[in-house]
C-alpha positions in Angstrom: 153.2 -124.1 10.0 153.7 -125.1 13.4 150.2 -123.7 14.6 148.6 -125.9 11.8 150.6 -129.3 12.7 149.7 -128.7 16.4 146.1 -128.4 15.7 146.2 -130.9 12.9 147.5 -134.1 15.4 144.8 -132.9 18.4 141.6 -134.3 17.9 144.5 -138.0 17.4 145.8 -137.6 20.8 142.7 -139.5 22.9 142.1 -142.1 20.4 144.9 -144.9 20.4 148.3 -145.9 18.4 145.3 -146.4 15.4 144.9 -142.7 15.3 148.3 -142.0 15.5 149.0 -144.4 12.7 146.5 -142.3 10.7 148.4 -139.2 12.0 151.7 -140.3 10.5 150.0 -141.7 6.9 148.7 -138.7 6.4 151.9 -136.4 6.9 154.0 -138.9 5.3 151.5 -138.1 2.3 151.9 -134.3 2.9 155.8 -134.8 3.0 155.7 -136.3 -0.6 153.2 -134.3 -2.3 155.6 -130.9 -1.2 159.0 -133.3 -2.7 156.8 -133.8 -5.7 155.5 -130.8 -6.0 159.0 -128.8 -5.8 160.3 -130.9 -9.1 157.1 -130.5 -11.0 157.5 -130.2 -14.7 154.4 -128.7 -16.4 151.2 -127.4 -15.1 149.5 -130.4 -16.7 151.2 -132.7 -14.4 150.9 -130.7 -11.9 146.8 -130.9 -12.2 147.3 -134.5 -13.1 149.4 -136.4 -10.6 149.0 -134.0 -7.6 145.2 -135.5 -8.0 145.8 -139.3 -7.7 148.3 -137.7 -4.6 145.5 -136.0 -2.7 143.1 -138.4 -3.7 145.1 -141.4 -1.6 146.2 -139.0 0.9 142.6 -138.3 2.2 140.5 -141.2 1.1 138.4 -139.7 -1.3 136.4 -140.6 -4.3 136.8 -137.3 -6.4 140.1 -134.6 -6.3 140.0 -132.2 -9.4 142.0 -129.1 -9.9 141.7 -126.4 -11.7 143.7 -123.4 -12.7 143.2 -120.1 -13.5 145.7 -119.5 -16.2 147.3 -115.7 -16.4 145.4 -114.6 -19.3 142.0 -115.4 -17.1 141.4 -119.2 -19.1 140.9 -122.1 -16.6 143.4 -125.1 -17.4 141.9 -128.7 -16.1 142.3 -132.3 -17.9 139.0 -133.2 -19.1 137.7 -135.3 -21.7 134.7 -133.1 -21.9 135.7 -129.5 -22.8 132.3 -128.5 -22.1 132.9 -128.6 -18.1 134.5 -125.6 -18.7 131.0 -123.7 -17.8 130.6 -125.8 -14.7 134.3 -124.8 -14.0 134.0 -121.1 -13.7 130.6 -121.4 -11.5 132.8 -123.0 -8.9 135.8 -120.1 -9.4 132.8 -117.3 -9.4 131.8 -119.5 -6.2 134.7 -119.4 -4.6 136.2 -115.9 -5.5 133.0 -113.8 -4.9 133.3 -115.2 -0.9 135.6 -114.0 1.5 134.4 -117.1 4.0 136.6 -120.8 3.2 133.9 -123.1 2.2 133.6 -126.3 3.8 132.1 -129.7 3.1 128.3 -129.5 1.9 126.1 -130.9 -0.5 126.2 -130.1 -4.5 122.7 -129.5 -4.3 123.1 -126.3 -2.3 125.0 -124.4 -5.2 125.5 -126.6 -8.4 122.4 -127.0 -10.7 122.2 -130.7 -11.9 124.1 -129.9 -15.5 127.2 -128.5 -13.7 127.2 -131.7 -11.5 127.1 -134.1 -14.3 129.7 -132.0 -16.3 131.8 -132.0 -13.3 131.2 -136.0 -12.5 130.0 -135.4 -9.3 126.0 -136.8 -8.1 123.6 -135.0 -6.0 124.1 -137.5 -2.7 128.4 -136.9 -3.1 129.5 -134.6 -0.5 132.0 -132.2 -1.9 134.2 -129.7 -0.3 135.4 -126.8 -2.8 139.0 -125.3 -2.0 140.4 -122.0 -3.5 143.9 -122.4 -4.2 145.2 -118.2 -2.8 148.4 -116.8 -3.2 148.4 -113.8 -0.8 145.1 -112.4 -2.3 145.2 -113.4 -5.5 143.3 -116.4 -6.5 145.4 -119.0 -8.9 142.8 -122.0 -8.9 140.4 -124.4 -6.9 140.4 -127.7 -5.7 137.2 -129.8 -5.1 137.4 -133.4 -3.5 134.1 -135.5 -3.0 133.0 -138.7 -1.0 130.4 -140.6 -2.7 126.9 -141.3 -1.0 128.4 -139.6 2.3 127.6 -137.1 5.3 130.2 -134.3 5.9 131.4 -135.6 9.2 131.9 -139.2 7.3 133.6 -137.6 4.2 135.9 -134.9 5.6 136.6 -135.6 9.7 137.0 -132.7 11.3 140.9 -133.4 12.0 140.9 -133.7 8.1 139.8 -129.6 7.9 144.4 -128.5 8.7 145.6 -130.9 6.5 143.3 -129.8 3.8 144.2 -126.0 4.8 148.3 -127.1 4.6 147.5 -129.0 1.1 145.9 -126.2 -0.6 148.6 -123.9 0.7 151.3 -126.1 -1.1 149.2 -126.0 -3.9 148.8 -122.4 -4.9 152.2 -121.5 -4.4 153.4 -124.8 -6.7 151.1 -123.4 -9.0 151.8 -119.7 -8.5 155.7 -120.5 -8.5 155.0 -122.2 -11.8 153.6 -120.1 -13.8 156.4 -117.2 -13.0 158.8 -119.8 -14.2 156.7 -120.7 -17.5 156.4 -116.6 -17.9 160.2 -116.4 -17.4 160.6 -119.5 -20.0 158.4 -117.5 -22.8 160.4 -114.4 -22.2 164.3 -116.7 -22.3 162.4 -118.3 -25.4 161.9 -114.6 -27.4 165.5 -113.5 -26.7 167.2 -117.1 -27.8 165.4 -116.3 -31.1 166.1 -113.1 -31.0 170.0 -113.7 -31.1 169.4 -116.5 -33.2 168.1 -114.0 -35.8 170.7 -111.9 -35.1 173.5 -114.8 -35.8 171.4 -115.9 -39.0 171.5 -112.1 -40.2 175.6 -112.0 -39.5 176.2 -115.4 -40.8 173.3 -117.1 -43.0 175.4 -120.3 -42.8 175.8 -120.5 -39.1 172.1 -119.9 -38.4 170.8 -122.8 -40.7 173.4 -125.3 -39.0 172.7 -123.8 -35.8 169.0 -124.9 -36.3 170.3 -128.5 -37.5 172.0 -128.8 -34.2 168.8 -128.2 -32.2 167.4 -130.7 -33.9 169.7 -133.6 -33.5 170.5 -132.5 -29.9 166.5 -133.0 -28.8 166.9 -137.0 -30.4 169.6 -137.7 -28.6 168.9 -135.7 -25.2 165.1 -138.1 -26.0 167.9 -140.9 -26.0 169.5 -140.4 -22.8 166.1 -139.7 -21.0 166.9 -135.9 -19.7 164.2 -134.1 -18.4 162.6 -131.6 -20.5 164.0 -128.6 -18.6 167.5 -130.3 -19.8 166.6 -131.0 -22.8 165.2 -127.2 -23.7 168.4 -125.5 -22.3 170.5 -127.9 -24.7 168.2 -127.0 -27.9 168.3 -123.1 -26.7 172.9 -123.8 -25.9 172.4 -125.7 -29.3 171.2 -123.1 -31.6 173.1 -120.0 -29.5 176.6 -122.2 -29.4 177.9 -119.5 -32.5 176.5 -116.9 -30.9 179.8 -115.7 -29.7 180.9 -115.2 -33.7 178.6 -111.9 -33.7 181.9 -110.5 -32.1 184.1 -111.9 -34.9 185.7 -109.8 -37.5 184.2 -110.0 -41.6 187.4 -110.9 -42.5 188.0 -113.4 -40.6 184.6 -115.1 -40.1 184.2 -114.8 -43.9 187.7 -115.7 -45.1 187.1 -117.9 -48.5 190.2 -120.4 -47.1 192.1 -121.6 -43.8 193.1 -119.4 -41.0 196.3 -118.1 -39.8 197.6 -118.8 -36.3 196.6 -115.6 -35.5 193.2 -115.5 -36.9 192.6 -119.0 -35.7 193.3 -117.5 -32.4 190.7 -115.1 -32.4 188.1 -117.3 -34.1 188.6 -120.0 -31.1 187.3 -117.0 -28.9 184.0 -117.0 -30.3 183.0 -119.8 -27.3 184.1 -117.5 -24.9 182.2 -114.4 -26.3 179.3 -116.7 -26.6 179.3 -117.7 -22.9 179.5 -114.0 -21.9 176.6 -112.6 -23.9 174.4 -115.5 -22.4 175.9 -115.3 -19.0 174.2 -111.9 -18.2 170.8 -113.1 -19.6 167.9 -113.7 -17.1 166.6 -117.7 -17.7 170.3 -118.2 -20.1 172.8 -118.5 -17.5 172.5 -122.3 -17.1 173.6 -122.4 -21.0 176.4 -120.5 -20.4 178.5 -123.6 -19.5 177.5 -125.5 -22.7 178.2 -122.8 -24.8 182.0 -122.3 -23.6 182.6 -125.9 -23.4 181.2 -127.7 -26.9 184.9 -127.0 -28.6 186.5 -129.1 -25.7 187.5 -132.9 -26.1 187.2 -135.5 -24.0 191.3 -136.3 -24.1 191.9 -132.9 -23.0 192.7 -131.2 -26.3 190.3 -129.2 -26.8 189.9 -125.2 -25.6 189.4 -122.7 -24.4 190.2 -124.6 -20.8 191.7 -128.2 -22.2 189.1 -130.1 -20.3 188.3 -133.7 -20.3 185.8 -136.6 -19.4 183.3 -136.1 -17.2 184.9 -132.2 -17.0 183.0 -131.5 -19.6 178.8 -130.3 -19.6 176.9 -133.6 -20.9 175.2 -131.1 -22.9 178.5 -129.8 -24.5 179.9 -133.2 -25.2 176.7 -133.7 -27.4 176.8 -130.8 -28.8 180.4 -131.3 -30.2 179.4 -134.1 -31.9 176.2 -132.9 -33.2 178.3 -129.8 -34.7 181.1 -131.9 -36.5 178.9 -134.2 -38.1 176.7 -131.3 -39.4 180.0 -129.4 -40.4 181.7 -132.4 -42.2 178.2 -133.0 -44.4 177.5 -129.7 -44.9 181.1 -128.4 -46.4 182.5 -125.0 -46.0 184.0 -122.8 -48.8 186.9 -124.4 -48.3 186.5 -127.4 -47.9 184.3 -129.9 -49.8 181.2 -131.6 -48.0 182.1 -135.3 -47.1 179.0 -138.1 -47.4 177.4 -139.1 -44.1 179.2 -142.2 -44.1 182.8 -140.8 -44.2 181.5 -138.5 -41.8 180.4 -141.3 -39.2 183.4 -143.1 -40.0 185.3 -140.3 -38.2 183.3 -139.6 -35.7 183.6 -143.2 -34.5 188.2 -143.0 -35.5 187.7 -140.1 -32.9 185.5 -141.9 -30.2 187.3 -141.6 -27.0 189.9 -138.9 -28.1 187.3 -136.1 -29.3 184.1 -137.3 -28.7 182.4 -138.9 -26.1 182.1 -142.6 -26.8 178.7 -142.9 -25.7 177.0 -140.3 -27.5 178.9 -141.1 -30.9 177.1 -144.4 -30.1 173.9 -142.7 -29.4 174.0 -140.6 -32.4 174.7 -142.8 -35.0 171.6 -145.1 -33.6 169.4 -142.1 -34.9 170.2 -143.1 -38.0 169.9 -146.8 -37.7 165.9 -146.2 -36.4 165.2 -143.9 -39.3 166.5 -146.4 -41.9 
């Protein structure tokens, strides 16, 4: 990294504070594209803003990027799904040479449908960039100057922070799409023990699934980021997971608990948290799980926590799950309409529930009505 800063600033060093001003825009840019890049969401945003990025970073007309997907498709935004064939002629360009390519005109390896399917003219000099992880290729970026020489379009003391940009790049992308491969795989085992809770207890996996739902509005509600809001559905639908542990008799039991069988049927958030602890791409649930039984005055279990003690995602969660068990009954006990069932979620705002999200909550059903 050094060695490419070093050679980067050079050519700047003979040619005034103007130069030097340039110098410092343009790693300012690199500085925030590698911040952006490390909270990146999607690979669609990734393609989409890291564009507009590059694109005011260098000064150029045109900055597309595409990616070569795992199972060998190429993902780009386009309006045109027909670029696609001009696409892969640049990846075949790029991956059957060993040599980087540098700025030169279309003409020289683009016929004129590829151009016009990529945007691009005949007089637009372009510069085509694989995107390499070690050896492996992950995708290409291609920036173009309209109606412009190479020297004018891409300076030569543009060539290292074009090298440091696409190095960012493919690892963003490469670190991605382990994470999106470790999301699929965390996504087959939550429904995979949500199966397996359904199977031991029909009636927790259908209010289980309920949960999920209402949890998404609200966590849409508070604004959290998808990532958040995915691990609260997945804590959502798993939160029972820990009664897989629980005894027939008493997870079945046609009437109230004992003491003692109360006991054991509290430890069900405890079990839960343990069996999703030890799960690659789970563990940040883990904390939900165990908590959604606490209250915010401190009353709840299994640790008596309160307030801001509590995981945002168990405080919804607990009043997601009371709601959904006061409407929906138990053996037991008869199911109450949903507006005794607000009703008591807003007696118990403050004491059980988090005041905010009782509020948040019952607005769903103000915007459906």
């Amino acid at each position: 990294m050094t060695h490419y800063i070093e050679n980067y600033s050079y050519p700047y060093k003979t040619r005034g504070s103007g130069a030097v001003t340039r110098t410092t825009e343009k790693l300012t840019g690199l500085s925030r594209l590698s911040h952006f890049l490390v909270g990146i969401e999607t690979i669609d945003t990734l393609i989409e803003r890291s564009a507009v990025y590059i694109r005011d970073m260098l000064h150029v007309d045109y900055c597309r990027i595409f990616i070569l997907a795992p199972d060998g498709h190429y993902q780009f935004k386009s309006k045109r799904p027909e670029s696609g064939e001009a696409v892969e002629k640049i990846f075949q360009l790029v991956s059957n040479s060993t040599d980087p390519q540098r700025p030169s005109s279309l003409e020289q390896i683009l016929d004129s449908k590829a151009r016009e399917l990529l945007g691009l003219k005949i007089r637009d000099c372009h510069w085509i960039i694989p995107l390499r992880v070690e050896q492996s290729q992950v995708g290409t970026l291609v920036l173009a100057k309209a109606n412009s020489t190479e020297i004018d379009a891409f300076p030569l003391d543009t060539y290292y922070l074009v090298d440091l940009i696409a190095d960012q790049l493919g690892n963003a992308v490469h670190r991605k799409q382990l994470n999106e491969q470790l999301e699929n795989s965390s996504i087959e085992i939550v429904l995979a023990l949500s199966k397996t809770l359904e199977t031991r207890d029909p009636y927790s996996g259908a209010h289980s699934k309920r949960l999920a739902s209402f949890s998404e509005q609200i966590a849409r509600h508070f604004k959290m980021s998808a990532s958040e809001t995915r691990e609260l559905c997945w804590a959502a639908l798993l939160h029972d997971i820990g009664k897989i542990g629980i005894e027939d008799s008493i997870l079945h039991k046609p009437g109230p608990l004992t003491a003692r069988e109360w006991e054991v049927m509290k430890s069900h958030s405890e079990v839960g948290a343990h069996i999703v602890k030890g799960l690659s791409g789970l563990e940040n649930i883990a904390s939900i799980i165990l908590s959604h039984h606490e209250r915010v005055d401190g009353k709840g279990y299994p640790h008596a926590l309160r307030g801001d003690q509590i995981p945002m995602g168990a405080k919804i969660i607990a009043v997601v799950d009371s709601y959904s068990a006061m409407t929906e009954g138990r053996v037991y006990k008869a199911a109450r309409t949903h507006e005794e069932a607000i009703s008591e979620l807003k007696k118990n705002a403050g004491l059980m529930y988090d005041p905010e999200i009782v509020e948040a909550f019952i607005s769903l059903f103000e915007e459906a009505s």
